[in-house]
C-alpha positions as CSV (number, residue, x, y, z in Angstrom):
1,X,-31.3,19.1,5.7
2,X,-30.4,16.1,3.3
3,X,-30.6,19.0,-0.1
4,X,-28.7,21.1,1.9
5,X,-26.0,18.7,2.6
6,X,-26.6,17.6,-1.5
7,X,-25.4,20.9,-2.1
8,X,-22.7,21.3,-0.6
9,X,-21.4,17.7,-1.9
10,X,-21.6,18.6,-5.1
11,X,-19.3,22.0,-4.4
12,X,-17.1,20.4,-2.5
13,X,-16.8,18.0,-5.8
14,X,-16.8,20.8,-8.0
15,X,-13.8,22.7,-6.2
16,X,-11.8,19.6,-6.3
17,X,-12.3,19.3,-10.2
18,X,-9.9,17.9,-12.1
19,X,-9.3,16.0,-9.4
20,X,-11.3,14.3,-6.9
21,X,-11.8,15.5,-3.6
22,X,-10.5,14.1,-0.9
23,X,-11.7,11.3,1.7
24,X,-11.4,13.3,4.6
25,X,-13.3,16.2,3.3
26,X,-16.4,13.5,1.6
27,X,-16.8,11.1,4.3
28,X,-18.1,13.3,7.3
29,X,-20.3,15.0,4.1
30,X,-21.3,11.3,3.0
31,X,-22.0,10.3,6.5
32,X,-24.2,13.1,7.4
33,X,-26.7,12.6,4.1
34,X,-26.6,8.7,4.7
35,X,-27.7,9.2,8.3
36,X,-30.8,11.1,7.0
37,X,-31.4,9.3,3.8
38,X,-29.3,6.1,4.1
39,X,-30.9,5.4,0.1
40,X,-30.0,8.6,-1.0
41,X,-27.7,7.7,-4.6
42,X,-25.8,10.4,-4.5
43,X,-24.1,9.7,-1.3
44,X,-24.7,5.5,-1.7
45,X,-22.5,6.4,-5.4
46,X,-19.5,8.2,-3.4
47,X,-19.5,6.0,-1.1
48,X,-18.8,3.7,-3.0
49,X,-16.4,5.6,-5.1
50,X,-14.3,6.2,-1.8
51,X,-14.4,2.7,-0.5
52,X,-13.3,1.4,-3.9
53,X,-10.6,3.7,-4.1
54,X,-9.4,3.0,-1.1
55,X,-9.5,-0.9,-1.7
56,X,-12.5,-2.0,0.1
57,X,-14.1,-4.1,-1.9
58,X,-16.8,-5.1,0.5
59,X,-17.9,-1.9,1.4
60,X,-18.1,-0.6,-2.2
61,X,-19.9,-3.4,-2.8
62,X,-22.4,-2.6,0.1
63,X,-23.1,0.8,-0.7
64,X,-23.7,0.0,-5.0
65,X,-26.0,-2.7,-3.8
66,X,-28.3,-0.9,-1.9
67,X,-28.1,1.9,-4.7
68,X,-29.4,-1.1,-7.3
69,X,-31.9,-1.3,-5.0
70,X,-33.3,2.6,-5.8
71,X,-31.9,2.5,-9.2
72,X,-34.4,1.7,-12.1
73,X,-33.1,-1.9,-13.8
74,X,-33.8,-0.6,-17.1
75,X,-31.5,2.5,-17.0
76,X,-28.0,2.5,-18.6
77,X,-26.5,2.9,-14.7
78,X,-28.2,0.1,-13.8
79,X,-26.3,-1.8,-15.9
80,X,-22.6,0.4,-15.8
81,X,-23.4,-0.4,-12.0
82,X,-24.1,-4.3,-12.3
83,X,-20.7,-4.4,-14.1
84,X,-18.9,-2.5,-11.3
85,X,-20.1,-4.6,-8.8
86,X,-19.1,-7.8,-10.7
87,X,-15.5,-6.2,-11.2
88,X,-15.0,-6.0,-7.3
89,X,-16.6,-9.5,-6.8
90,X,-13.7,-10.8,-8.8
């Protein structure tokens, strides 16, 4: 169940406030929703929080695309998310 897993994502992220959560305890989360739903944003954003933050570049990319591609272009994240892709493209 994709809300189900939505769920617990965002208490998992919630528990780990200030601080972000781990890899180890998003990716398996991550994985399971993007298996279902592999356009789901919440999960395509993470990911590409966690492959960022861990320096690759190509996946972040990857995952921020394909949330472009679900995003509407005339929304202020469009736009934040267009810049963050053109930072790691650098």
């Amino acid at each position: 169940n994709v809300q189900a897993q939505l769920e617990y994502l965002n208490a998992v992220v919630e528990s780990a406030s200030p601080n972000p959560p781990s890899s180890s305890e998003l990716n398996p989360i991550l994985n399971r929703i993007l298996h279902r739903d592999d356009r789901n944003p919440v999960a395509l954003w993470y990911s590409g929080l966690l492959a960022k933050a861990a320096g690759r570049k190509a996946d972040a990319i990857k995952h921020w695309a394909n949330l472009l591609s679900v995003t509407d272009p005339n929304s202020p994240q469009y736009v934040e998310l267009k810049n963050e892709i053109r930072e790691l493209e650098k």
